[in-house]
N, C-alpha and C positions, 0 to 999 in steps of 0.2 A: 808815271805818277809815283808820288810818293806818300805816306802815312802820318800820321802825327795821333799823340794818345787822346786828343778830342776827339776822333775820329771813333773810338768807340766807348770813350766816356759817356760822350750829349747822348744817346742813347740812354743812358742809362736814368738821367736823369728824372724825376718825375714829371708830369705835366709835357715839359720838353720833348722830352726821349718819346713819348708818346708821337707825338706831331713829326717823327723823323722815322718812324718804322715802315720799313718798303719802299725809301730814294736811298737813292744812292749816294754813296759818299766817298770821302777824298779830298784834298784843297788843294794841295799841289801838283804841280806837272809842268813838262816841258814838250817842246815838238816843231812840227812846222807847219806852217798857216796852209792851209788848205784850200780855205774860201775866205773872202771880208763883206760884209756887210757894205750896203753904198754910199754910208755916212762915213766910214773909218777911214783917216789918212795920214794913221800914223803906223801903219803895218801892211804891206803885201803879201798877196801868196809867193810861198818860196822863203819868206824870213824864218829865221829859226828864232823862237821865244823860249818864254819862261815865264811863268806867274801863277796867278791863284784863281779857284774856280769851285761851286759845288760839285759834287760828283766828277771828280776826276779820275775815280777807278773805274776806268774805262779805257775803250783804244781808240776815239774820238771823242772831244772837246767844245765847246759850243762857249767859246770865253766873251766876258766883257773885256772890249779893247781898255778898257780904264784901270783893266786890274793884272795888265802884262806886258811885258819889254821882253828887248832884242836878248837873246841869249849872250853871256860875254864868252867871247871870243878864246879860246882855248882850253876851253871843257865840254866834256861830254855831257848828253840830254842827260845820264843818271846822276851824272854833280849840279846839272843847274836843275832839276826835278827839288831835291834836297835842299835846296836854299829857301823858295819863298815863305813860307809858315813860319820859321825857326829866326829868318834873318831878320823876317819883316816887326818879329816879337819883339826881337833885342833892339832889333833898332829904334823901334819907339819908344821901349823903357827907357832907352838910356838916354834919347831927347825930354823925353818928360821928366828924366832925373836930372835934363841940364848938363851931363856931362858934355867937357870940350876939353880942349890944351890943359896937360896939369891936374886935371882933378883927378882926386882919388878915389877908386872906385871899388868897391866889396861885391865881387857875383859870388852868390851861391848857389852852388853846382856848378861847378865847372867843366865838368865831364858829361852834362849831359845836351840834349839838344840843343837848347836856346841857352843852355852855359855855357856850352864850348863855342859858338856861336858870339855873344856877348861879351867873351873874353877878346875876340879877333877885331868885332866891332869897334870897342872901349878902345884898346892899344889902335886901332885905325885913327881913332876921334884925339888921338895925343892924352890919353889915359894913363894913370899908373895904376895897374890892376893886381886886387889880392882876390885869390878863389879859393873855394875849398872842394875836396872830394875824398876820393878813398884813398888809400895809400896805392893800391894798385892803377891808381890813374894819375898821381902824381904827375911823371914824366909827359905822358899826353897833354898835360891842362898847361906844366910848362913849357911846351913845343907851340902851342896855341898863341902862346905870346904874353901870359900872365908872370909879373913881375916877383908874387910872393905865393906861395901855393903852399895850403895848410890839408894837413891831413887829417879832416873829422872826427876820427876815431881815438887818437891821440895826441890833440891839439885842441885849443882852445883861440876864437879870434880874438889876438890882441884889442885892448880895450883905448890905445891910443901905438900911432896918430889918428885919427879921428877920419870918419869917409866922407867926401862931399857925399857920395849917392852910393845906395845899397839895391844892388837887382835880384832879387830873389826868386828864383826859378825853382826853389824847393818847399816852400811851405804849402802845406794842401787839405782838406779834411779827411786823409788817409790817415790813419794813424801809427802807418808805416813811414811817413813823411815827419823830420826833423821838424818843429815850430820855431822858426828864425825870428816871428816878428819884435820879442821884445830886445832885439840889437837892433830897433831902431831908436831907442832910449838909451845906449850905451857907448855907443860906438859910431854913432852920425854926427858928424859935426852939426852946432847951431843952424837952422833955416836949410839942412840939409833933406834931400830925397831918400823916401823908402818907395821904393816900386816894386810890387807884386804882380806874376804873371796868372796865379791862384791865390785862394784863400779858405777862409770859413763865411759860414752860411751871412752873418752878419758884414763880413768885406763886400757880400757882393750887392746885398742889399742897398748900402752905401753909395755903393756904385749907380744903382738906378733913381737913388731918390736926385734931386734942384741940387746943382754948383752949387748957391748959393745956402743951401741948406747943410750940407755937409762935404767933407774935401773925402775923393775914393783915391786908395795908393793902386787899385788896381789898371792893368794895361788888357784893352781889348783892342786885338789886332785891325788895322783898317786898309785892306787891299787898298793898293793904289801904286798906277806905276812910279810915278816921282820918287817913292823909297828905293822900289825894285831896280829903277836907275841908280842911285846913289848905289846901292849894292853892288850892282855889277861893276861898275866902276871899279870902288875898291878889289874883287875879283879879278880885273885886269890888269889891275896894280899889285896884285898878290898878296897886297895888304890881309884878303881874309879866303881861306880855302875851302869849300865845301867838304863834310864831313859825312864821306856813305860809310856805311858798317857791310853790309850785304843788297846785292843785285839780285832779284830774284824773279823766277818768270812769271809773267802775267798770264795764270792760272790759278783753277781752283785749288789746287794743291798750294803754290805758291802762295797767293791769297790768305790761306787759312796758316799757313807755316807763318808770312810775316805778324800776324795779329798775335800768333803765342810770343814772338818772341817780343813783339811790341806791349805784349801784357808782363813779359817776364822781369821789366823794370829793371836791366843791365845790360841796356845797349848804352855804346859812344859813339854811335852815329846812325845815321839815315836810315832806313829801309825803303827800296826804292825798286820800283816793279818796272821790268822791262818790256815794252810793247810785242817785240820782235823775236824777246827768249821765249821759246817753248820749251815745258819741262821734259824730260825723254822717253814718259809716260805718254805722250798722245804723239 
């Protein structure tokens, strides 16, 4: 299984967080089928998958067949663990941004999950892709595949040529988080996409009130294997590479070491718990 930082945000929050304390949690994972269900026939036992699930920190899984596919073919369960949260995010921001062949596309964050991610995606989709990050992640976000890579710190995002779609995977009501959203008035082409994977309290309100009442930039992820196929695809195509930082055992030690570092807010990739590592403690 692998971790993602909602995993100990929605906790946190009020009302929510409440109604989640003492299940378990986790959304990603990979493995091999074990049992199916006498309706499912799109998976046997013995296939090796990947997909999404609640409580997935654990060392068995109990998944909807609706929300997993066949692992691809030349990666390890710690790379395909690592993918579905992260890829299934970007992936849908950047269909609801409409990106395809050509467009131009602005991720912000590049360097981090569902930016490095999103830069791989975009460049898949025939994107031309500007990101930003730290200076120290430069080289990474352009190994990723991003065609213009700006350094936050001492850069400013050009105000033209102009972006069809803007993915913003950094704005947040942290106040340790950059506020991107007024580059969607500056730097978006006419009739262009701002999609947001976070916000402030009013984005997300937005988000639950009638379509027809108000338009939400925001992206709420929606398991389903059809993306998880389209992913793996490009995965066997090398179009886009799963991104772990550290493998670590599935232990309480382990456990509690990924959450500080998944709090520590300067990971470039995955944290990703291994069924089979044991720490050298037990």
């Amino acid at each position: 299984p692998a971790i993602n930082p909602v995993d100990y945000k929605l906790p946190g929050i009020p009302i929510i967080g409440g109604r989640l304390q003492g299940k378990p949690i986790g959304l990603d994972f990979a493995g091999v089928v074990t049992a199916i269900a006498a309706d499912v026939t799109t998976l046997k036992v013995g296939d090796e998958v990947f997909g999404n699930n609640s409580g997935t920190l654990a060392e068995f899984v109990c998944a909807d067949a609706k929300k997993v596919a066949k692992k691809p073919p030349g990666i390890s369960f710690e790379e395909a663990a690592a993918l579905p949260t992260v890829a299934l995010t970007s992936l849908q921001s950047l269909d609801k941004g409409q990106v395809g062949q050509g467009s131009r596309v602005l991720i912000l964050g590049g360097s981090g999950g569902c930016g490095a991610m999103g830069v791989q995606i975009a460049k898949a989709m025939g994107a031309h892709v500007t990101s930003n990050c730290s200076a120290a992640n430069v080289e990474r976000v352009t190994k990723h595949g991003a065609d213009v890579v700006i350094d936050y710190a001492s850069q400013q995002i050009p105000l033209a040529p102009k972006y069809d779609c803007i993915y913003d995977t950094v704005t947040s009501p942290d106040s340790r988080d950059t506020n991107y959203k007024s580059l969607a008035k500056t730097v978006l082409q006419k009739g262009g996409h701002y999609v947001a994977i976070n916000g402030f309290l009013s984005d997300w309100l937005r988000l639950l009130m009638p379509r027809w009442l108000c338009k939400s930039n925001l992206v709420i992820t929606k398991h389903n294997t059809g993306d998880l196929e389209r992913i793996a695809k490009w995965v066997e195509q090398g179009a886009i590479r799963p991104q772990v930082q550290e493998v670590l055992p599935f232990s309480a030690d382990g456990v509690v070491k990924g959450f500080e570092l998944l709090k520590g807010r300067r990971l470039t990739g995955k944290l990703v718990f291994s069924v089979g590592q044991v720490s050298s403690s037990q």
